[in-house]
N, C-alpha and C positions, 0 to 999 in steps of 0.2 A: 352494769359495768361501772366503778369507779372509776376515776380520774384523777393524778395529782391535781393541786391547784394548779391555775394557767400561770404558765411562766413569760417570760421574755421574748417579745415575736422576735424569730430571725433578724437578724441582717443579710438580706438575699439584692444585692445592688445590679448584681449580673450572675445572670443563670442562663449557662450556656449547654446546647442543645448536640449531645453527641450520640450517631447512631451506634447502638451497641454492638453489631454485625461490623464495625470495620476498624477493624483493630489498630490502624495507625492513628486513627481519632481518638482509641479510648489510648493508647496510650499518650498521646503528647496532651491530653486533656488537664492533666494535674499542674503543668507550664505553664495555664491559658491566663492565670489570674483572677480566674471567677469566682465569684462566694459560693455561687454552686455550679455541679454540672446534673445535669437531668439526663440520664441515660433512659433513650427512645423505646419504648416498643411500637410506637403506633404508626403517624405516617412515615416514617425514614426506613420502616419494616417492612418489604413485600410480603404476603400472604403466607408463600411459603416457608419466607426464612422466619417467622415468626415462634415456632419451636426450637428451633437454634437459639434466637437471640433471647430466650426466656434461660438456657439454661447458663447463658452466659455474663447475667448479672452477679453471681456470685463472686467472680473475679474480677470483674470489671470496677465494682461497688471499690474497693479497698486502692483499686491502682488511678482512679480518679481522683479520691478523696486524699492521695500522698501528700498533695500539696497545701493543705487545711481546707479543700472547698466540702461544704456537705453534698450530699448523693441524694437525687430527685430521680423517683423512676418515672415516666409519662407514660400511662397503662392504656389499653386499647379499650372502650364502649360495650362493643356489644358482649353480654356477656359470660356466652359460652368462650371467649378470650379471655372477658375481662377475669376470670375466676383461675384461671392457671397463669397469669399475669401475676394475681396479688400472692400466690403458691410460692412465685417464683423469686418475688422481688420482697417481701416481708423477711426484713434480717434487722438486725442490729448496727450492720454496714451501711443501711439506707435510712435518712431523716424524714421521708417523705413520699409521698407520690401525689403526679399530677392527673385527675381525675377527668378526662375531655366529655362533652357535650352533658353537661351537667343539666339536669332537669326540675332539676321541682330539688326541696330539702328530705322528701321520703327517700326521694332515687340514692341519694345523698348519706342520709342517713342507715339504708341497706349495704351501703357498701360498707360504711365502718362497721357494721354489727358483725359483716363476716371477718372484718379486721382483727377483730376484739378475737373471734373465734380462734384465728391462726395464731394472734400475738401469745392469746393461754397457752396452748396446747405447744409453744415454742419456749416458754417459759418467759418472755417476754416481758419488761417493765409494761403496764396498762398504759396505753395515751404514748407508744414510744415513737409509733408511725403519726406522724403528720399529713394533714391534707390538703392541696391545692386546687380546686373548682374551676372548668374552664367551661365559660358560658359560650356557648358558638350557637344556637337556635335563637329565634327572635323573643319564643313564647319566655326562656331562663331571663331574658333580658330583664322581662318584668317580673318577673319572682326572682331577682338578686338579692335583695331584703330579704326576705325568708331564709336562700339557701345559704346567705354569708350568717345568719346565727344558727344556720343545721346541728352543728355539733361540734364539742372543744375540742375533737383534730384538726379544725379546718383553721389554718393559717394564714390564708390570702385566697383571692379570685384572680383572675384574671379572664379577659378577651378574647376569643379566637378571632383574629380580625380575617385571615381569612375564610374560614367555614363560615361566619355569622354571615358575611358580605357575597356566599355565593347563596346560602337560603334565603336573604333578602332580595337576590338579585341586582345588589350593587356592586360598585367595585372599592375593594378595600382604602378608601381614601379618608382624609384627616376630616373633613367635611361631613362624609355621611358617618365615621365612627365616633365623633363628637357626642353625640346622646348617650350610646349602649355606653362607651369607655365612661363617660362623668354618672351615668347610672351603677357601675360596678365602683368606680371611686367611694361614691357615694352609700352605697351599701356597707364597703369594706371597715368604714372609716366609725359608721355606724355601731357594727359587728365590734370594732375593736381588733379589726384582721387587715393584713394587709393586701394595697391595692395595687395590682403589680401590672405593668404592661406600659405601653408606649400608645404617643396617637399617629398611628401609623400601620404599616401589617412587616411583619419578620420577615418575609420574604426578599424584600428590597435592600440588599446592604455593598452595593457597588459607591454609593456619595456617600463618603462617610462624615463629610462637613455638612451637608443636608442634614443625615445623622444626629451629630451634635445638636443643629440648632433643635432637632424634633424633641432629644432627651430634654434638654431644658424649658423648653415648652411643655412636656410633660412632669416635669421634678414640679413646678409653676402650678400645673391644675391638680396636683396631689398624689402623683404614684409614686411608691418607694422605691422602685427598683422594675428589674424587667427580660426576659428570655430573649437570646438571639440564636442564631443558628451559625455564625460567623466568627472566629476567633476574633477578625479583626476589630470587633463592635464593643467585645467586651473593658477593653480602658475607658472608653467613652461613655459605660456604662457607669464604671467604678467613680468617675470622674464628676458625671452630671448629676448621681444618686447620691453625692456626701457635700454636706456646707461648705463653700464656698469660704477662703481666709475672710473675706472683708465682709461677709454676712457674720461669722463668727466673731469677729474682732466687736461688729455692732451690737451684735445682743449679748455679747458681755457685758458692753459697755453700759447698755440701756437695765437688764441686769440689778447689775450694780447699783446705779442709780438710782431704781425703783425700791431696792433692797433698803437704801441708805433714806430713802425719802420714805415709806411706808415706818422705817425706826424713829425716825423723827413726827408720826403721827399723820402725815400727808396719806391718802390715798389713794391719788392722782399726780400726777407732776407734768409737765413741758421738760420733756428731749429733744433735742435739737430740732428744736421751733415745731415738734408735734406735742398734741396731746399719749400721753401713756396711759392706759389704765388696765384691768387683767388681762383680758382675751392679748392684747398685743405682748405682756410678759410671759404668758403663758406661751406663746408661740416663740418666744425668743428663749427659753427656757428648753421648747422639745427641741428644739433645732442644737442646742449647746448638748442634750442628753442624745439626741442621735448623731453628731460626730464622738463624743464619746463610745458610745457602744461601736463605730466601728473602728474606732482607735483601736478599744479592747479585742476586737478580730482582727485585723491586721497582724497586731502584735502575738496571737495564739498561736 
């Protein structure tokens, strides 16, 4: 199976988590603000309503997505599910889906191959479905690296802070998820995907100033963006995932500088009373291109 070339990772800032069995979630979903919503199969689905809520992504896909957010389907593991999950949720309505307890990049790479199989036989652009890996066992912690370059559907990882934290037998705290969360960063970042989640576990969102400070301590150690389960998380989200005015104001400024002083034959220069030299324009340059990119969604 070919591929186009890889394009433009998302801008996924906030991606909010709505079960598709309850109908006043999916519809005030398109309100919420989110760059995406992720319609549930998995845990928000009991057992039994789980053939219902398969045959009602069709509809749901389009009245989420009203408001420009893209559509994340989260598919169930085991999988005599997972296989009438990908039946059900493989459209042209849905940008993605999120893959739980991701194992090794074979597990990984099996799944897109049956991808590839429905997207033909749908007539399908190749490469239209997107993938998102959710590491939750200990052993995927350490084959992160492998399974973040599995294959060019896979768009970002993320944490299950809580599943990892009950097979470890911890409890989901910023302390013990400090390793597995800067190990999938760190994969992600490798890969060229991005690295999505909070240090923290979705579970918890009654402090929403607690909240805040977690987002910027995470935007801090390198995650793009991140899933909640709470409407009221998602500003906070949009908020703490795009440059900051007076971050922006300065690497323009530095930018510039750098810009005007490399034309003048300098390689290096002193910015306000720092040394300059690549790596610090280079990072004041991605931070100007990604408030750009989400200026340009906003505005779509």
């Amino acid at each position: 199976m070919s591929f186009p070339a890889p394009t433009q990772l998302p801008i996924w800032r906030s991606m909010l988590f709505v079960p598709v069995t309850v109908e006043r979630f999916v519809a005030g979903a398109a309100k919420r603000g989110a760059d995406a919503i992720i319609l549930d199969l998995e845990d928000a689905i009991p057992a039994a309503e789980k053939p219902r809520a398969r045959g009602l992504i069709a509809a749901a896909a389009p009245s989420v997505a009203a408001g420009g957010a893209d559509v994340i389907v989260r598919v169930n593991r085991p999988w005599r599910a997972l296989i009438p999950d990908l039946e059900a949720a493989i459209m042209p309505a849905v940008t993605a889906l999120m893959l739980p307890k991701i194992e090794s990049a074979d597990h990984l790479r099996l799944i897109a191959e049956t991808i590839d199989e429905i997207e033909a036989e749908r007539g399908m652009t190749p490469g239209h479905t997107r993938l998102i890996a959710m590491l939750e066992t200990p052993g995927s912690i350490f084959r992160a690296e492998s399974i973040a370059r599995a294959h060019p559907r896979l768009v970002g990882i993320t944490v299950g802070s809580e599943d990892l934290a009950l097979a470890v037998g911890m409890l989901p705290e910023a302390e013990g998820l400090l390793f597995p969360k800067q190990q999938a960063i760190f994969a992600a970042r490798a890969a060229g995907i991005l690295p999505l989640g909070f240090l923290g576990t979705v579970a918890d969102f009654n402090d929403l100033d607690q909240f805040r400070a977690t987002i910027e301590r995470s935007r801090r150690l390198g995650f793009a963006g991140a899933s909640v389960i709470h409407p009221g998380q998602v500003a906070i989200l949009n908020e703490g995932f795009r440059p900051q005015p007076a971050e922006l104001d300065h690497a323009a400024r530095l930018v510039d500088a750098y810009t005007k002083a490399t034309a003048a034959g300098s390689g290096a220069i002193t910015f306000e009373g720092r040394m300059i030299d690549i790596p610090v324009v280079r990072r004041a340059q991605a931070l100007l291109d990604r408030h750009a990119a989400i200026e340009r969604r906003t505005r779509a």
